[in-house]
C-alpha positions as CSV (number, residue, x, y, z in Angstrom):
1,X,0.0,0.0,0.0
2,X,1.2,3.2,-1.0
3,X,1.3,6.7,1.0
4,X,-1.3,8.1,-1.6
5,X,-3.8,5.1,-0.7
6,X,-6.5,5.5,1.5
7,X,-6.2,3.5,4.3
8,X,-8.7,0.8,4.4
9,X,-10.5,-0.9,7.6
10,X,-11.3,-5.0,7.9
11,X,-12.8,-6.1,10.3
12,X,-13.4,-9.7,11.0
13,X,-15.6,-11.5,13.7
14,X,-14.6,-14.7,13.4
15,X,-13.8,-18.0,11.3
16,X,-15.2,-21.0,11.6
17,X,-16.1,-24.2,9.2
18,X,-20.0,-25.9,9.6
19,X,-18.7,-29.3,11.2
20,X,-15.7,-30.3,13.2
21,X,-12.1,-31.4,12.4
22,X,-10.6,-33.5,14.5
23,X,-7.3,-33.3,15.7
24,X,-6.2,-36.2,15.2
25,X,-7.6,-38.7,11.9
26,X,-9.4,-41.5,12.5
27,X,-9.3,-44.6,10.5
28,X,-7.3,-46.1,7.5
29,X,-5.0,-43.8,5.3
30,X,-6.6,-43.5,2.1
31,X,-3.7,-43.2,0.2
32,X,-1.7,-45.5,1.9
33,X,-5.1,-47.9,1.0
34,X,-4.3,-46.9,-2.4
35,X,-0.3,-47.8,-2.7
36,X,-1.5,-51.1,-1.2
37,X,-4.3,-52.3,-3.7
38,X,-1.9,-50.5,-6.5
39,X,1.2,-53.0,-5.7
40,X,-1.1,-55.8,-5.2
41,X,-2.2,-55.6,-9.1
42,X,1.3,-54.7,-10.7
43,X,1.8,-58.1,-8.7
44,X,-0.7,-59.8,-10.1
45,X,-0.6,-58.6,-13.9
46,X,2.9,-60.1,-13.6
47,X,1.4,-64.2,-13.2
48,X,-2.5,-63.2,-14.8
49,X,-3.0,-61.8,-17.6
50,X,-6.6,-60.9,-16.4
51,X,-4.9,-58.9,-13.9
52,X,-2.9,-56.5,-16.7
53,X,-6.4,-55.9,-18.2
54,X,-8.0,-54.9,-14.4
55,X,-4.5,-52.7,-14.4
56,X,-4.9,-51.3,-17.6
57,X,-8.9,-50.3,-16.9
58,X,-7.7,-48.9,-13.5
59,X,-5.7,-46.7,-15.9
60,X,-7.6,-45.7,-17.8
61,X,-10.3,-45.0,-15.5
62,X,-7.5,-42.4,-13.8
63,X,-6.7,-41.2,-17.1
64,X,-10.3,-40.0,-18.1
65,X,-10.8,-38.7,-14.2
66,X,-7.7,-36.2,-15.1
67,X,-9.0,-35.5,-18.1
68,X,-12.0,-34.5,-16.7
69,X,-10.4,-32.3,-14.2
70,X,-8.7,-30.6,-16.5
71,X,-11.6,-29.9,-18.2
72,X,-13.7,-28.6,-15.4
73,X,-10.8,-26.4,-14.0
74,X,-9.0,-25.4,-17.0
75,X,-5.7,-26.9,-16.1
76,X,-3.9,-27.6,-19.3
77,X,-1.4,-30.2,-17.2
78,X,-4.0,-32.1,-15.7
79,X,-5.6,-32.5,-19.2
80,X,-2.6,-33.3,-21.0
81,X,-1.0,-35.7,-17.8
82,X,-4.9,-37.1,-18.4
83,X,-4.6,-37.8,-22.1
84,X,-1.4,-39.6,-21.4
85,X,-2.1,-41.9,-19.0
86,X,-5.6,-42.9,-20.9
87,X,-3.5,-43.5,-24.4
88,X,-0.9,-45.4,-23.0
89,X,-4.0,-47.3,-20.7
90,X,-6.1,-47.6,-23.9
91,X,-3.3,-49.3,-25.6
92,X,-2.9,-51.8,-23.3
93,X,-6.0,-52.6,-22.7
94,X,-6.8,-53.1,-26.6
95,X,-3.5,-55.3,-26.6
96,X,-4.5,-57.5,-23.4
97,X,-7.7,-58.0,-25.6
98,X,-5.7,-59.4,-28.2
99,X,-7.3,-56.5,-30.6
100,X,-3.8,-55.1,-31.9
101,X,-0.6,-56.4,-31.7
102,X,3.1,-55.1,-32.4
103,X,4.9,-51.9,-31.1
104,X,3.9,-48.0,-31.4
105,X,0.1,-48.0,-30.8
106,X,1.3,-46.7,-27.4
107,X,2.6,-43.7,-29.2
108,X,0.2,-43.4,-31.7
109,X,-2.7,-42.8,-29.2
110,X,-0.7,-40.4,-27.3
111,X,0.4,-38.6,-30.6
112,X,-3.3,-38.2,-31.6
113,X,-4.5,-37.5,-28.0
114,X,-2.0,-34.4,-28.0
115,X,-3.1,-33.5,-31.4
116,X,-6.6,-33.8,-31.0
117,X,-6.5,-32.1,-27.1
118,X,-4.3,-29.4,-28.9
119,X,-6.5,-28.8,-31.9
120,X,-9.7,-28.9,-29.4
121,X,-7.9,-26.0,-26.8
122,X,-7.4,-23.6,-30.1
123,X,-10.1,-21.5,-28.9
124,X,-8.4,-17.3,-28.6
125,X,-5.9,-17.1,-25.7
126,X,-4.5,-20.6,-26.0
127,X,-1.8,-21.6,-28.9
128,X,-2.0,-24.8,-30.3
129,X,1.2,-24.5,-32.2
130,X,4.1,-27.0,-29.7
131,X,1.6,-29.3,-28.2
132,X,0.2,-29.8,-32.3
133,X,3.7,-30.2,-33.1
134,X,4.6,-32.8,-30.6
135,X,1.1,-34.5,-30.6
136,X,1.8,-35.3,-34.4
137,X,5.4,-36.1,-34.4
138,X,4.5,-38.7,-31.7
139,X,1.6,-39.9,-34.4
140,X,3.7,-40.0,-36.9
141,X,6.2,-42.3,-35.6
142,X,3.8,-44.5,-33.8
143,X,2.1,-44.9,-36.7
144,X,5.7,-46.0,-38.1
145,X,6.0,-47.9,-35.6
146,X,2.8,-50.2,-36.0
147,X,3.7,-50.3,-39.7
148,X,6.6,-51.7,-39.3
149,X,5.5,-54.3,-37.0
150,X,2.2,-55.3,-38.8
151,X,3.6,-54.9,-42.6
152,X,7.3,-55.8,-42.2
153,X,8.2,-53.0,-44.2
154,X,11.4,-51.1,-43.3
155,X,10.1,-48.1,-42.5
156,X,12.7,-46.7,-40.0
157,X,14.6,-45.5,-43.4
158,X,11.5,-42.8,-43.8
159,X,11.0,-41.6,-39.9
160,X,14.1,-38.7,-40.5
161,X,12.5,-37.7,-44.0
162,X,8.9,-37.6,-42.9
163,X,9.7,-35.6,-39.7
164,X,12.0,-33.1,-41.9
165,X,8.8,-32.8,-44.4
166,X,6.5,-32.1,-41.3
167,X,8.5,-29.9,-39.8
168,X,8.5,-27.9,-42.9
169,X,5.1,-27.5,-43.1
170,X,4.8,-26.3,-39.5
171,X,7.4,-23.7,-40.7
172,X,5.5,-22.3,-43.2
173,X,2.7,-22.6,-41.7
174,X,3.3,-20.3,-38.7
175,X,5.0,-17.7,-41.3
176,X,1.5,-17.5,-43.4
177,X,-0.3,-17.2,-40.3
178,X,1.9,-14.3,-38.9
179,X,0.7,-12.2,-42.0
């Protein structure tokens, strides 16, 4: 407060909450509850394969609680620390299914969740221009990632020409849209 401020008079009666705390916490830890059932199932996905399914739904049920968080509060982390965990969940919960196979689909869904989360944010005030970037580099080399496994095509010879190309376009495209 500066000397050319008025001075300014608060006046408080009293805080108090509706309801009492306690001291001292009764009961179980909750998040000590939570370490325990959490090392119990990495445990078990490691003899069941049931269990890596449960594990991989547990995932992705945290995943899709962050990204709803980040939704409701605006909190760009908690979205995008959301999206990861439920593409790398989703992934392998399609694999314990048996519904894809090979490497990179772990990569691919994160790739497209940043792109897609990034393309969705784009509203005035928020630039979509580094998550974009990173959400489709990441799809891109999933995606040659699962090619590679599924086809047997050598396509680690393209990943450095591909990303140069793409790269390229994000160049120019950030020039045109400076103008």
């Amino acid at each position: 407060m500066s000397k050319q401020d008025s001075p300014r008079i608060v006046r408080s009666d009293g805080w108090s909450y509706e309801g009492s705390w306690s001291s001292r916490k009764s009961g179980v830890p909750l998040f000590g509850l939570f370490l325990i059932v959490f090392g119990l199932m990495l445990v078990a996905g490691q003899f069941f394969t049931w269990a890596q399914a449960s594990t991989a739904a547990f995932f992705m049920a945290v995943g899709v609680v962050l990204i709803g968080v980040g939704i409701r509060d605006r909190a760009d982390l908690a979205l995008y620390v959301g999206v990861f965990i439920a593409a790398l969940a989703l992934s392998d919960l399609l694999s314990a299914g048996s519904l894809i196979h090979g490497d990179g689909w772990g990569t691919l869904f994160v790739g497209v969740g940043f792109a897609g989360t990034a393309v969705v944010r784009s509203s005035p005030g928020h630039r979509i221009g580094a998550m974009l970037v990173l959400g489709v580099v990441l799809a891109v080399w999933g995606a040659i990632q699962v090619a590679e496994t599924s086809l047997s095509f050598p396509t680690s010879k393209l990943v450095g020409p591909i990303l140069i190309v793409l790269l390229g376009f994000w160049i120019v495209s950030r020039r045109y849209r400076a103008r």
